[in-house]
C-alpha positions in Angstrom: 104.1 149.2 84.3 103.1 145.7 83.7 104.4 142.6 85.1 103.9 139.3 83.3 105.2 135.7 84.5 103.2 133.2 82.7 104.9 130.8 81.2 105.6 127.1 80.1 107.4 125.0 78.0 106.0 122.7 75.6 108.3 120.3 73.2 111.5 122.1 74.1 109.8 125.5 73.0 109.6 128.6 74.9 106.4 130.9 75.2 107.3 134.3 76.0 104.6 136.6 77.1 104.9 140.8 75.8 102.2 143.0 77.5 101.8 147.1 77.0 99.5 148.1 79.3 96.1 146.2 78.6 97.3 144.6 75.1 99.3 141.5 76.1 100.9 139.2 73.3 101.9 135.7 73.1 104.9 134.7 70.6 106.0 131.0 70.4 109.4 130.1 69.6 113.2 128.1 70.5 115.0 131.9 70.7 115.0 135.0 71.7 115.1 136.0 67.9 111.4 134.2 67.5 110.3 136.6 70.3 111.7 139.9 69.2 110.7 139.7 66.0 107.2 139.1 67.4 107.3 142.2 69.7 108.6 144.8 67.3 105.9 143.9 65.2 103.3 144.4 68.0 105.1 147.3 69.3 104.2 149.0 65.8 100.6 149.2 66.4 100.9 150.9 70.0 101.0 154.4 71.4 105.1 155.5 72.1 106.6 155.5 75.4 104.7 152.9 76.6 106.9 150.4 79.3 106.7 146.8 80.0 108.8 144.5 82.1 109.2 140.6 79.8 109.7 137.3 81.7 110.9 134.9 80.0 110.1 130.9 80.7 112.0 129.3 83.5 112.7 125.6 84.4 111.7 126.6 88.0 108.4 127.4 86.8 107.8 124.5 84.5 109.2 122.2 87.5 106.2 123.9 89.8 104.2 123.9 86.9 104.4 119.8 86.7 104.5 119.3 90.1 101.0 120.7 90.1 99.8 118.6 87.5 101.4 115.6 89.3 99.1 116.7 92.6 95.6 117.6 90.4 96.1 114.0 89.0 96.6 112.0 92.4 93.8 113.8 93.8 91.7 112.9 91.8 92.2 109.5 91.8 92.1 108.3 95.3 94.6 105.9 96.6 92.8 102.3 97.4 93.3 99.8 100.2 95.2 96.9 99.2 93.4 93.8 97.9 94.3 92.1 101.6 93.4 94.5 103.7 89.5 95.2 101.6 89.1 91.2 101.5 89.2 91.4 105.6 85.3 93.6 105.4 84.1 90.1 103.0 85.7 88.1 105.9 84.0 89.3 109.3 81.3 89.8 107.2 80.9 86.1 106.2 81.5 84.9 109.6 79.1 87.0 111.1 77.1 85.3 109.3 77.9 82.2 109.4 77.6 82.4 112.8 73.8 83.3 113.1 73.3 80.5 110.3 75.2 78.0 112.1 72.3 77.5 114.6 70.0 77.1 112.2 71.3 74.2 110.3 68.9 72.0 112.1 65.4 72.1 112.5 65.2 70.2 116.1 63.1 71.4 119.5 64.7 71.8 122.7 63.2 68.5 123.7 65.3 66.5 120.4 68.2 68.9 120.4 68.8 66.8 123.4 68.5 63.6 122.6 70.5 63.7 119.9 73.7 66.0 121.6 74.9 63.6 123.8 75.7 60.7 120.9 79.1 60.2 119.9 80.5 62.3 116.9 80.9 60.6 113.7 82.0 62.7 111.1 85.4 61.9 111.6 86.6 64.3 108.4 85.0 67.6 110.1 87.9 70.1 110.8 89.5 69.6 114.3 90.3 73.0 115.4 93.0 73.8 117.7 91.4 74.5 121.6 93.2 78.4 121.8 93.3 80.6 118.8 96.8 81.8 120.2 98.0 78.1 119.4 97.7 79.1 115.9 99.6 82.6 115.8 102.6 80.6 117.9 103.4 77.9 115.9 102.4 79.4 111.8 103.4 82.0 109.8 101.5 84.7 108.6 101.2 82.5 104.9 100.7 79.2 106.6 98.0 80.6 108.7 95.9 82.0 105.4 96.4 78.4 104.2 95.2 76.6 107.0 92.2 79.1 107.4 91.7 77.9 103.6 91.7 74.3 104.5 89.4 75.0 107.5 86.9 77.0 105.3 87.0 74.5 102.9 86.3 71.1 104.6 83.4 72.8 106.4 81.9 73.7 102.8 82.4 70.2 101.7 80.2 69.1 104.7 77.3 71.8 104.2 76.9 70.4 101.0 77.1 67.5 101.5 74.7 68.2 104.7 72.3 70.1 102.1 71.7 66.9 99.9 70.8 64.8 102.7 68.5 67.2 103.4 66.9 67.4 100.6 66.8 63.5 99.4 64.9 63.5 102.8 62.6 66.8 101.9 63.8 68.4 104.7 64.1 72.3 105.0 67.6 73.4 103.7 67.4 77.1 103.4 69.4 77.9 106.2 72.3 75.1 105.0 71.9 76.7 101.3 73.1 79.9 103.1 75.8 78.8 104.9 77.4 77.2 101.7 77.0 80.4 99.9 79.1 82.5 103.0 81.5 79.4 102.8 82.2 79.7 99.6 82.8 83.2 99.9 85.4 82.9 102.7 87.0 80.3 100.7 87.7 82.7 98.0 88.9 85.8 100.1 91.4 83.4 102.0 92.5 82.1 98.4 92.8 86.1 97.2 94.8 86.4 100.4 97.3 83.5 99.5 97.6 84.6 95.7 98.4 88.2 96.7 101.2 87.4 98.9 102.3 84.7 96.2 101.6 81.4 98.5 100.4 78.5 96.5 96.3 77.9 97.2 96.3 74.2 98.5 94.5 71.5 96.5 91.3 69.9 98.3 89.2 67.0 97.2 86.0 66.1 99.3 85.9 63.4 101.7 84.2 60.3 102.3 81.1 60.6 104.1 79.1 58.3 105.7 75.7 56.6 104.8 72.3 58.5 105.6 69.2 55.9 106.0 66.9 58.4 107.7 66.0 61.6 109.0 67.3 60.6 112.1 70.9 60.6 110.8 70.3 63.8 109.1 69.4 65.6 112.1 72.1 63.7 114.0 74.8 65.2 111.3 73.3 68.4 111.1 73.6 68.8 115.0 76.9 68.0 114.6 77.7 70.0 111.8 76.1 72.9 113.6 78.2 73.0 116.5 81.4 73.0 114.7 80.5 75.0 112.6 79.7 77.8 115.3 83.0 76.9 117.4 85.1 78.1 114.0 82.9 80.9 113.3 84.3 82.3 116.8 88.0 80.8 116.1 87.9 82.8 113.7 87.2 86.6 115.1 90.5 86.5 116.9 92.6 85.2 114.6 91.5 87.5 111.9 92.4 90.9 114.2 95.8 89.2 114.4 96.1 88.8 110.5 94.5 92.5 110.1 97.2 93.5 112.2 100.0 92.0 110.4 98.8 93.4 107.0 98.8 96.7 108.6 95.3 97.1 108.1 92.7 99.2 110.3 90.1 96.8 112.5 86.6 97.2 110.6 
């Protein structure tokens, strides 16, 4: 005896599957008339007294039959982060960075790094950043936070380049400034992905007024300054981007 249960159905049509020992035949059709017709024809051309047991099509079967399809096609196409949570790698990656570049925005010894420290601040338009990072997760939403970390991000690019062509109009090195404009510009665009996918509106910045540079003395005094602030939001940062990685559901990387 022979036991056959292949089947399918394919545009309302049924395929029902005959075998006789080692012969086996296949006859399409929408009735059982179809596949009679098909088997007395085959059953002609065998040997007499030969048995067989027919299955016809199921829906059972063509309901496993699609439910393995459905499992070979998501397996083969694995599922992806979400754009959030694969921006947050560009992110620590940029301040990590950042960070390391920070301290080399200047070019001053030991000797000059102190001279020049102790005078008062006066790029007024240089991100003031609050003095705990938990200040931040207290008082803003999730949405507000992206946009303030945008503004942030931002203002400090405006200042690198703005840092970078007084460097330059003074033929100073600016290498290390050229870099950190670059990572800046790249965490301004993964916190402006960030606000876009959770529909927020991306705020609308326009560079500042800086002040006047009349020698090398002022560039070094602004790049000192630039520096440190720079490095003080590079580590900002780290904390408040767990607790955003968090929030998103995503895993620390």
């Amino acid at each position: 005896m022979c036991n056959v249960a292949d089947s399918d159905v394919i545009t309302a049509h049924h395929q029902y599957t005959y075998c006789n020992g080692g012969s086996t035949l296949t006859v399409w059709g929408q009735n059982d008339d179809v596949f009679r017709a098909g088997v007395s024809q085959h059953q002609a051309s065998l040997p007499p007294g030969t048995q067989c047991v027919i299955h016809k099509s199921t829906s059972c079967l063509f309901h496993l039959l699609l439910l393995t399809e459905l499992l070979v096609h998501s397996s083969s196409h694995p599922v992806h982060s979400s754009p959030t949570c694969r921006d947050f790698i560009s992110m620590n990656h940029q301040i990590h960075s950042l960070a390391n570049l920070s301290k080399k925005l200047h070019d001053l010894s030991d000797d000059e790094l102190k001279r020049i420290a102790p005078l008062e601040n006066r790029l007024e338009s240089l991100p003031k950043l609050p003095h705990s990072a938990n200040l931040c997760f207290m008082s803003l939403q999730v949405d507000e936070l992206y946009s303030q970390l945008y503004v942030y991000s931002e203002s400090f690019r405006f200042h690198v380049d703005w840092l970078k062509t007084a460097k330059e109009n003074d033929s100073l090195p600016f290498e290390a400034v050229e870099g950190a404009s670059r990572h800046l510009r790249h965490l301004s665009d993964d916190f402006r992905r960030s606000l876009q996918h959770i529909n927020q509106e991306v705020p609308q910045l326009t560079a500042p007024c800086f002040p006047a540079v009349q020698n090398t003395f002022d560039v070094n005094r602004f790049a000192v300054e630039i520096s440190e602030r720079l490095h003080v939001f590079c580590h900002f940062l780290k904390p408040v981007l767990r607790y955003l990685q968090i929030q998103s559901n995503c895993k620390k990387h």
